[in-house]
N, C-alpha and C positions, 0 to 999 in steps of 0.2 A: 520361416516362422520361428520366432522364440519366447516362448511364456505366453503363447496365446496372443501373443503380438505380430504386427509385419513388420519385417525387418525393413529399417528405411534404407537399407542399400539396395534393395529388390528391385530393379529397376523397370518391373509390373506395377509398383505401385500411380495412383493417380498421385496423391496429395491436393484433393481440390482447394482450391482457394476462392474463399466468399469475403461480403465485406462487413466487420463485426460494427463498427456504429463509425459516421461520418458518411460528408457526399461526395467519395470519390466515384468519376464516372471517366468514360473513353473519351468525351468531347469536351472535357475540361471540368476538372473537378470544383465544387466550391466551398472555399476556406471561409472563415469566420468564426462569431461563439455564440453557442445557444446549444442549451442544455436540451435534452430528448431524448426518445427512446430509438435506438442505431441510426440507420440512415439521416434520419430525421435531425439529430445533431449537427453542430458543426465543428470541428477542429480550426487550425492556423498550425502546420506544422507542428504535430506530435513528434514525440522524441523518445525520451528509455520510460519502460512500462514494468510493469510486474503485476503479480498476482498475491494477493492476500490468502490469510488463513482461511476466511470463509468463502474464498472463490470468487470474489471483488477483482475487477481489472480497475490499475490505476495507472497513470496516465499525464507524464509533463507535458503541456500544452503551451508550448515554445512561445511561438510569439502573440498568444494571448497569458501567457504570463502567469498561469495558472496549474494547478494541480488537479483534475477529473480523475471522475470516479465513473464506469463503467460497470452496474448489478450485474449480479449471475442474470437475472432476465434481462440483460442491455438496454438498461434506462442508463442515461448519461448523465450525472449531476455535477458539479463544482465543490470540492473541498476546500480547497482554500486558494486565494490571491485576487488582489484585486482588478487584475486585466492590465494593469501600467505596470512598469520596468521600472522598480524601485527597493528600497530595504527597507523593511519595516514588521518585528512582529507584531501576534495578533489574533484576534479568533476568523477566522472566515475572510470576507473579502475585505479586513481592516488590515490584515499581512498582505504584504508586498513583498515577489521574485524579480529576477532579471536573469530570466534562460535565456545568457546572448550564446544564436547560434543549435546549442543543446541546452540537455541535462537527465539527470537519471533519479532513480530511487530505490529503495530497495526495503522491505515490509520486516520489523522486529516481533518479539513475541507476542506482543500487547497490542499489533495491528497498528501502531505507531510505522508514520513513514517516512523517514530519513532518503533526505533529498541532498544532491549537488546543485547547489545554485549556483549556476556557470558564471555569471554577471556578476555577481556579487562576491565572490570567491572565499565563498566558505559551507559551511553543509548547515541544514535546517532539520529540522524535525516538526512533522506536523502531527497531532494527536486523533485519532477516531472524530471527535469533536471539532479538529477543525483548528485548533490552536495552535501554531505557528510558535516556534521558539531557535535560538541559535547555539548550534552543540561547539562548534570551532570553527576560526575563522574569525576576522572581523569584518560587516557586511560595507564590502565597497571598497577595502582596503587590500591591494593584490601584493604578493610579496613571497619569498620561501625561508619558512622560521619554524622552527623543528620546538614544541617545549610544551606546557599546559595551553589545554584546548583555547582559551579566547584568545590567548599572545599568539599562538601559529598563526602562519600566513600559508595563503593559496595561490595559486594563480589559473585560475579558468580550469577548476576542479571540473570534468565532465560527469565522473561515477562515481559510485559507490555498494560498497558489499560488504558482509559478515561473515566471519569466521565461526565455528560453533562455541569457542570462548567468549561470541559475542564481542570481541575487539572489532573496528571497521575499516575498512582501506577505500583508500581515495587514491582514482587514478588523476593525477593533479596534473593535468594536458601540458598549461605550457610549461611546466617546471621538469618537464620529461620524464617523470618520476610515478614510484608508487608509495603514497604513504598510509599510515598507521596509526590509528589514534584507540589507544586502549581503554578497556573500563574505567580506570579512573583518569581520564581525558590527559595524557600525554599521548603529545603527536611526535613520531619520530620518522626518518625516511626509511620505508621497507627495501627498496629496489629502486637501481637507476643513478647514476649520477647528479641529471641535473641540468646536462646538456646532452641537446640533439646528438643521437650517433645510433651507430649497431651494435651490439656486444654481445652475447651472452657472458655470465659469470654469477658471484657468491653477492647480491646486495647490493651495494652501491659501485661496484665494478663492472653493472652491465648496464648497459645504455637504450634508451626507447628514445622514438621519435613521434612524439603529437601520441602519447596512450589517450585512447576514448571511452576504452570501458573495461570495464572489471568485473568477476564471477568469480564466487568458490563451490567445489567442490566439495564432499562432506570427509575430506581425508584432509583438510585444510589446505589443496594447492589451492593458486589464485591462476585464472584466466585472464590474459588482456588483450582488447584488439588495439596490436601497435599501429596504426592507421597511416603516417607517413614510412613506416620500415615495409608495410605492405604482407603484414604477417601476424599472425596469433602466436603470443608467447605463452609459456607453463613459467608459473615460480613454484618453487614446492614450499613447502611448510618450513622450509632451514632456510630458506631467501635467494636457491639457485634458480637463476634465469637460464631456460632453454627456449630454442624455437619448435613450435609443432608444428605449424605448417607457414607457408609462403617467405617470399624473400624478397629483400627491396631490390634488388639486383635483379630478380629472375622474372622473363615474362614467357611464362608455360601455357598448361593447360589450365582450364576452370576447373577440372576432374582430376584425380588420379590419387596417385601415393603423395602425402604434404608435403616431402620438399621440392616434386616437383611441379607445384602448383602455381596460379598467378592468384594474389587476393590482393586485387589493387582497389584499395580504401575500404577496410574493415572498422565495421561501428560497431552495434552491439552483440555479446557475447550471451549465452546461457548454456549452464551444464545439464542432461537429460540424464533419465537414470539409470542409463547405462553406461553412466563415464562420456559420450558423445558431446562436442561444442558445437551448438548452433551460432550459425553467425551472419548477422542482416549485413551482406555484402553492398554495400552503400553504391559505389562509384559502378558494380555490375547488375546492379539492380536484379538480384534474385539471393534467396536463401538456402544456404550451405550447410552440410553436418560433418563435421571431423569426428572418425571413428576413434575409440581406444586404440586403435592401431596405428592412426595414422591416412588412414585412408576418407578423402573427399569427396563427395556426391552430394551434386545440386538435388535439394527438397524442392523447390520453385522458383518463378522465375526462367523467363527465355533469354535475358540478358538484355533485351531493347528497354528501353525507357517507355512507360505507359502504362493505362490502366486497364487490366483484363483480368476478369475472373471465369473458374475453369480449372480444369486439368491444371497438374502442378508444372507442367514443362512449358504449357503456354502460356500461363497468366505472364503479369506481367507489373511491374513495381517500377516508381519515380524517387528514389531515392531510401529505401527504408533503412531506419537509424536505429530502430530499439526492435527486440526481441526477447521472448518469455516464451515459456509454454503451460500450459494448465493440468488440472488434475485429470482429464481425459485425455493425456498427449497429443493436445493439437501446440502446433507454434503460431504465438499469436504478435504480429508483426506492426511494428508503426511503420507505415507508408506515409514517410514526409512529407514528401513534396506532394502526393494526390491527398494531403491532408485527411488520411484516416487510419483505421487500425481494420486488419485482414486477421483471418483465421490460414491457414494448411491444416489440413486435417490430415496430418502425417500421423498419427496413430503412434506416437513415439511412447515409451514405458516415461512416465511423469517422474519429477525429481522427487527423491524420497518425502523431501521433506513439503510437498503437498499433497501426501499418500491423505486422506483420513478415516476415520471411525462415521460410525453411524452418528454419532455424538455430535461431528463437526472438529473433533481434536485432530491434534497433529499427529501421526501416530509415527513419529518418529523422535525420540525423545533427545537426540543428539542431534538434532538442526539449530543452526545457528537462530532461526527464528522461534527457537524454545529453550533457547537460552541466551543470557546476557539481558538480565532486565532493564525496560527502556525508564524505572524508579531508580537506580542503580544508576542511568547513562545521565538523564537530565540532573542529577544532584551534584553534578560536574560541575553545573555553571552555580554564577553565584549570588545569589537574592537572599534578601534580609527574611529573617525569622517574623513568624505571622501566630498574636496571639486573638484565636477566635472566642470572642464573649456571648453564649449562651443561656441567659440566666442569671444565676450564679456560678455556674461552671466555667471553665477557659481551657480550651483547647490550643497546645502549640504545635504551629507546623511551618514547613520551609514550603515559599511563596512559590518555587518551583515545580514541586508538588502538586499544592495545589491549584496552579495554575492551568490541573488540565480541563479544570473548572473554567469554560468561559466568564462565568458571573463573576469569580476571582479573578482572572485576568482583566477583567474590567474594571473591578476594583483595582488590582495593584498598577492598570497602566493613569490610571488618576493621581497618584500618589508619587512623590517622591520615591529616589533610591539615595538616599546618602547614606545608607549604612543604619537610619534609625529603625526601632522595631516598628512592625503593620499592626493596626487594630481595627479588626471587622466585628460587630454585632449583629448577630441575627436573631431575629425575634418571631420568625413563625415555623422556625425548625427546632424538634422538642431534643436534648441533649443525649438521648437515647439513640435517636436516629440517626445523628449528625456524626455518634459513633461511629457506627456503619459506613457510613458513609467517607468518614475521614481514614479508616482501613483499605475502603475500597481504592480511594485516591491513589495508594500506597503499594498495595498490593492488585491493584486490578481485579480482587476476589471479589465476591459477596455471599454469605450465607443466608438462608432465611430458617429458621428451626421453628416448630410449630407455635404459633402462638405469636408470632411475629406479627409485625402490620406492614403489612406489602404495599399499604395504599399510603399510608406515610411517609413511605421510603421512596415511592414513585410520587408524590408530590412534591417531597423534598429534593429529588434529583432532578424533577421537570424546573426548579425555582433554577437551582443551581447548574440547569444547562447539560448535563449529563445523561445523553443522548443514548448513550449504550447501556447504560446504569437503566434508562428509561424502560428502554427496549427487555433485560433482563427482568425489571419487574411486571412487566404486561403478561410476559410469559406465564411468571409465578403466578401472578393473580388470573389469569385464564387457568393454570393448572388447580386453582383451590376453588372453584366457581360450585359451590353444591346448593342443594335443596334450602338449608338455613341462608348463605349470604345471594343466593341469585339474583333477589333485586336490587340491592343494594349494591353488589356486582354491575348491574345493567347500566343501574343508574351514571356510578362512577364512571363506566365505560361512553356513554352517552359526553357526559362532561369534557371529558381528554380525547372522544375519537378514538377508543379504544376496539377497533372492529373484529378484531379476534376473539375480546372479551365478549365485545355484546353477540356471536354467531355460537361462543360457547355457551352462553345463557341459554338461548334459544334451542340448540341441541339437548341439552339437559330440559330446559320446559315440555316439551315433546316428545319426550322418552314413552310417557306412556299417559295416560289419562290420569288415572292413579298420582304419577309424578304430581303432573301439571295441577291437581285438586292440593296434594299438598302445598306450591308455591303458593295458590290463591288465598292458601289459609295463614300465613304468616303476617307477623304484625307489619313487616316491610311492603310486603302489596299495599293494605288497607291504607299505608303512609304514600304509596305509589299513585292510587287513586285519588286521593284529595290535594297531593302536591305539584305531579306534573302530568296531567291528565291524557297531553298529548305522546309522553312517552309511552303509556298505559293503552292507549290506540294500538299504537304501533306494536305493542307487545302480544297485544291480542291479535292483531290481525296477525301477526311472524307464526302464532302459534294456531292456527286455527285448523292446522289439521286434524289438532285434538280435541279439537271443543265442538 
């Protein structure tokens, strides 16, 4: 036991293994797409996964083509792609992936998620909303070219991670390499020659064969699994290649001290908070942890090919390629080939950087995913300046921006790009609002200081597609719900499906009798009763334990 934890080298422990959403089963699992809540889902070969700031599992969904999103309560929904193997940005199922084979992701500070599209051989970002855009790379076109993000070239980029400067590395498979593309979007080779071979050394002196996947550490090393070398490499933070565990030569044991171990076909990589590499041992179909020390011990996994859940020594895994673990130290595993995603409830100490606050914050302020802002990464690329006509007022801003606005993206994908300036008019959002709102774009912030209209700002952001923008004003306006605005609260809430808002109406109507005589005295009932009489039903019958 250490810090109230099990140690996962305890070789008491279970690590049970259940199945988090998808229908894999012992007598033939079944692939497909269709969104739901766990089981009830369908995958087609999942691949590299991660975990969001607010405990969201997300989820490339290989050969449906696709991006899923998996709730803390495991409903399964589709983020973005359209199910076909193509290039194309876009908000929602208007972008188009091509994960030939894999692909990965890896979550920024703004909950933006930065993908390797295998197929297309360059990296993507998609936005909360859904919006699909291209950071480097050009999509379809393979090649290896080191310089500003749209001119590099990839070649069957599998992963992707962040460093806490916020720079990203891309384990770029076939070009046998690890590259680099920094805040202001230059791509350079970090590590690797370039061709197949073994080496360790200082950068481009040391050699990988087929890298699949890439992790960092909060000291800035990077993890990889060399998948054809049969081994997990360490780079540090100066760009020296060493091996930690396994060797393409050596075929040992599954257990023991790392070098003398066998990890034949290692896929994906995660660091735990104890310094330990998990790793979805692919071709032995069970999940491994390399200590700070050096020392290997299977978490699950019997080593045969199939579907069993259970104790961690018996279950039993068809190829799994991607691994994560969450803010409860379970490791949560893509099971490819049985097309689903598993839990181990190995109890492992969680990476700092999904520790959080009662709040939902990060509370670790040097994670790469709370810094390097994702306004900052997309200003990389390059779209013409957009002046928005309010009025009289005009608003300038770069299309990029605000393109995390699907309503923008939809305007700017109508429009030419030759360089000339954008001009949008909007005529039912007041220039006060649009304020706010053009910060938020920018910043990912939003204030509301008293006196504010919360209902303007959540109509304005439901116009403009801004989903999270949404969701934070429902909040506010459930948090301001009193005696003077409650119907007029209700109402609103009735309009947009607002169910938080309308149960907090109803909480505060029923407070006490007392209360509830006040509501019925204000001028907004009296307007309640002659205008929507059936909401006025319903409000009396919610409340009638006080009447």
């Amino acid at each position: 036991m250490e810090n109230g934890r099990i140690d996962p080298d305890d070789s008491n422990i279970l690590n049970p293994v259940t199945t988090l959403a998808g229908c894999g089963m012992a007598k033939g699992s079944i692939k497909g797409y269709k969104d739901g809540k766990g089981t009830a889902a369908l995958f087609d070969c999942p691949s590299g996964l991660v975990v969001d700031g607010m405990g969201n599992r997300l989820v490339v969904d290989v050969s449906n083509h696709r991006i899923r999103k998996i709730s803390i309560e495991g409903v399964v929904s589709t983020l973005a792609g359209s199910g076909a193997p193509g290039f194309a940005d876009g908000q929602g199922e208007e972008a188009s992936f091509w994960f030939d084979f894999s692909g990965d992701l890896v979550v920024d500070r703004d909950r933006n998620v930065i993908v390797a599209d295998t197929g297309n051989h360059c990296i993507r970002m998609v936005t909360i909303e859904g919006v699909v855009t291209t950071l480097a790379g050009s999509g379809g076109v393979r090649g290896r070219r080191d310089g500003q993000a749209s001119l590099a070239r990839f070649n069957r980029p599998h992963s992707v991670t962040l460093d806490q400067a916020g720079n990203l590395y891309v384990a770029d498979t076939r070009n046998n390499c690890i590259r680099k593309i920094t805040m202001d979007g230059m791509v350079s080779t970090f590590a690797g020659r370039g061709t197949a071979g073994f080496a360790d050394g200082l950068g481009t002196d040391a050699h990988f064969s087929y890298p699949v996947c890439v992790c960092s550490d909060l000291e800035g090393n990077l993890f990889v699994a060399d998948c054809s070398n049969r081994c997990i490499r360490r780079i540090s933070s100066e760009g020296m290649v060493s091996t930690l565990s396994g060797h393409r030569d050596h075929n040992g044991n599954l257990d023991g001290p790392g070098h003398s171990t066998c990890v034949n076909g290692p896929f994906g990589v995660v660091i735990d908070g104890d310094d330990g590499v998990i790793v979805a041992h692919r071709d032995g179909n069970r999940i491994f942890r390399i200590s700070k020390q050096g020392l290997v011990t299977t978490l699950a996994g019997n080593g045969s090919k199939g579907f069993q859940n259970g104790p961690g020594a018996n279950a039993s895994f068809n190829c799994p390629t991607g691994v994560t673990i969450d803010r409860d130290g379970n490791v949560l595993v893509s099971d490819t080939c049985n097309h689903c995603v598993r839990i181990v409830a190995a109890k492992l100490t969680p990476p700092k950087r999904l520790v959080h606050n009662q709040e939902g914050v990060l509370s670790d302020p040097q994670s790469p995913v709370c810094r390097g802002s994702s306004r900052q990464r997309t200003s990389l690329m390059t779209f013409n300046d957009v002046n928005i006509h309010i009025g009289a007022q005009i608003f300038h801003g770069q299309s990029n921006i605000l393109a995390r606005s699907p309503y923008f993206m939809e305007k700017f994908s109508r429009e030419s790009s030759d360089g000339a300036e954008k001009t949008v008019k909007l005529e039912n959002i007041r220039p006060e609002v649009f304020e706010n709102i053009h910060t938020y774009l920018y910043t990912d912030k939003i204030t509301f200081p008293p006196g504010f209209d919360v209902l303007d700002l959540h109509s304005a952001a439901k116009f403009l597609k801004l989903t999270s923008l949404q969701e934070s004003c429902i909040e506010e306006i459930r948090q301001r719900v009193d005696i003077d605005n409650l119907i007029r609260s209700l109402r609103y809430a009735k309009l947009f499906s607002m169910d938080s808002v309308k149960s907090r109406c109803i909480e505060i109507a029923t407070t006490s009798v007392s209360v509830f005589a006040r509501v019925l005295l204000t001028r907004d009932y009296i307007e309640l009763v002659n205008k929507d009489p059936s909401l006025h039903r319903e409000f009396l019958e919610a409340c009638a334990c006080v009447t």
